[in-house]
N, C-alpha and C positions, 0 to 999 in steps of 0.2 A: 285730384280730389277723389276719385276712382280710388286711387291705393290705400288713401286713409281709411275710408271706409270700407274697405276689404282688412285691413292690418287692424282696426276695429271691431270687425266681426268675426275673425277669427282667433284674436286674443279672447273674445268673451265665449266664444262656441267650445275654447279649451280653458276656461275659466283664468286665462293669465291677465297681469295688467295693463289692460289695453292701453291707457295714458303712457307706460315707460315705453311700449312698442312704439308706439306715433311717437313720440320723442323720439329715439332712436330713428325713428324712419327720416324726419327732421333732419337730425342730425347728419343722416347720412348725402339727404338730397342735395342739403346748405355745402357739405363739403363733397358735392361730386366730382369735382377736380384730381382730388386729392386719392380716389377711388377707381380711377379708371385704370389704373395698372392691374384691376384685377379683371380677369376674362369675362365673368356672369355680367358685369360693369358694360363692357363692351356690348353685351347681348340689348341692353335698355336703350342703345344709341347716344349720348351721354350730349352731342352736339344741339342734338335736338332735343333734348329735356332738359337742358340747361336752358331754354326759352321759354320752355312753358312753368317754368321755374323762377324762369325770376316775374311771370303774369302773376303766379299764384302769389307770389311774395306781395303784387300789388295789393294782389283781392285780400288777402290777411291784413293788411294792413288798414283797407277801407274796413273791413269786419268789424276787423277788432276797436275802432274809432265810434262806428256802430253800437258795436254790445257796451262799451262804456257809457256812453252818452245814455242810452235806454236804463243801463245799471244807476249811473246817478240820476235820472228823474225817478225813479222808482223809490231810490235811497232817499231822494228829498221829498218824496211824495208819503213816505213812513213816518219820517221824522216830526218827532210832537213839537211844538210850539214850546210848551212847557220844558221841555226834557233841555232843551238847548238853552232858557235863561233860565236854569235853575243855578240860582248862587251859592246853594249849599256845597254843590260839587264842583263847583270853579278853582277853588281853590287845590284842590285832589285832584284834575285833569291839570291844571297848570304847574304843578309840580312834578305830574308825569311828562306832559310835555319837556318839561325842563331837564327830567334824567333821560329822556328821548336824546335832547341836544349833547347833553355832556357826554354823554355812551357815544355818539356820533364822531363830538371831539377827538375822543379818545380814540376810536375808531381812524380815521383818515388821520391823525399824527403818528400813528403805529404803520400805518400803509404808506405813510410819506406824501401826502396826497394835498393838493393846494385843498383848506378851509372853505374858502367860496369859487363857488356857487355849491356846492356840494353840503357844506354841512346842514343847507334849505330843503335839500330834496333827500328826505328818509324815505326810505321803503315803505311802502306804504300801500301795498296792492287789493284789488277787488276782493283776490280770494281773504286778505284778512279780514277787510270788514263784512264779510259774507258769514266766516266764522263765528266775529263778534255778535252778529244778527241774530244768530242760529244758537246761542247760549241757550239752552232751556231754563225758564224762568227760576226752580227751583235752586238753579245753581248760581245764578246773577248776587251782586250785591243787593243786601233788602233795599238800601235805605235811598240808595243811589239808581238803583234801573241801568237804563240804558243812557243815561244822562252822560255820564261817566265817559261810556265809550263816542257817541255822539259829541261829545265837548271837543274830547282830545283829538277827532278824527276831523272834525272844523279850526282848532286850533293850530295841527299842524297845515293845512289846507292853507290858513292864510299865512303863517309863516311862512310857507314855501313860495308864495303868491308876491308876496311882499318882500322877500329875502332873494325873489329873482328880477322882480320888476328895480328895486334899488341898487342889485347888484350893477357895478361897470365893467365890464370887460378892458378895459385897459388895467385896472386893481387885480384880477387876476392871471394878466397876463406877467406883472412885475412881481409877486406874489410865486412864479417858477423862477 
């Protein structure tokens, strides 16, 4: 915890980006196996930080279950009443939704990749609907708002909900 936040402040005290440094530092901790053939490696003790390594992996993991949960009551705590059954723009979120799915298709039959469960769970992360959030009003659609993106972001939500809770695992096992 200590190193991030030293590799934090001193990516910012020489103005560099401190996010790719922590990545990188990540990257390195995740593969310390793979790094100990080098000498500075040996100096970390690599036996013993490999345990406090995989604590930390826990506590990331309780965090990060944390800041989501807090992120979607806040998300559902914005969202208007309105903006969510508006029908004007039902039809426009479900049609994105729909090039969502086909782009997806296209996607995992190009990567060779079994269809289900997979073509249910897009990409879909915090940081993009934080972006969508953060549209400045002038630049949004007039007529549509935030309906739009609020539609398409519970659209895919249950699709994914419902495209895993009916998936079988034995369909995609015969399916490889």
């Amino acid at each position: 915890m200590i190193m991030i936040v030293l590799v934090y402040a001193l990516s910012k005290l020489l103005h560099l980006p401190a996010l790719l440094f922590i990545l990188i530092l990540g990257l390195s901790l995740n593969n310390l196996d793979e790094l100990k053939r080098f000498k500075f490696i040996k100096w970390l003790n690599p036996d013993v930080l490999d345990g406090e390594i995989h604590k930390f992996k826990e506590l990331v993991i309780e965090m990060t279950f944390l800041v989501k949960t807090v992120f979607f009551i806040l998300f559902g705590f914005l969202i208007n009443t309105a903006d969510v059954l508006n029908i004007e723009v039902l039809p426009i979120s479900s049609a994105l939704v729909g090039i969502f799915i086909v782009i997806r298709i296209i996607q995992l039959k190009l990567m060779k990749l079994p269809l289900m469960p997979l073509l249910f769970i897009a990409p879909r992360g915090l940081i993009t609907i934080l972006l969508f959030i953060s549209i400045p009003v002038e630049f949004q659609l007039r007529n549509y708002g935030q309906s739009l993106m609020i539609q398409t972001i519970l659209m895919t939500i249950l699709l994914m909900m419902f495209g895993l809770m009916f998936n079988n695992p034995k369909d995609t096992q015969n399916e490889k």
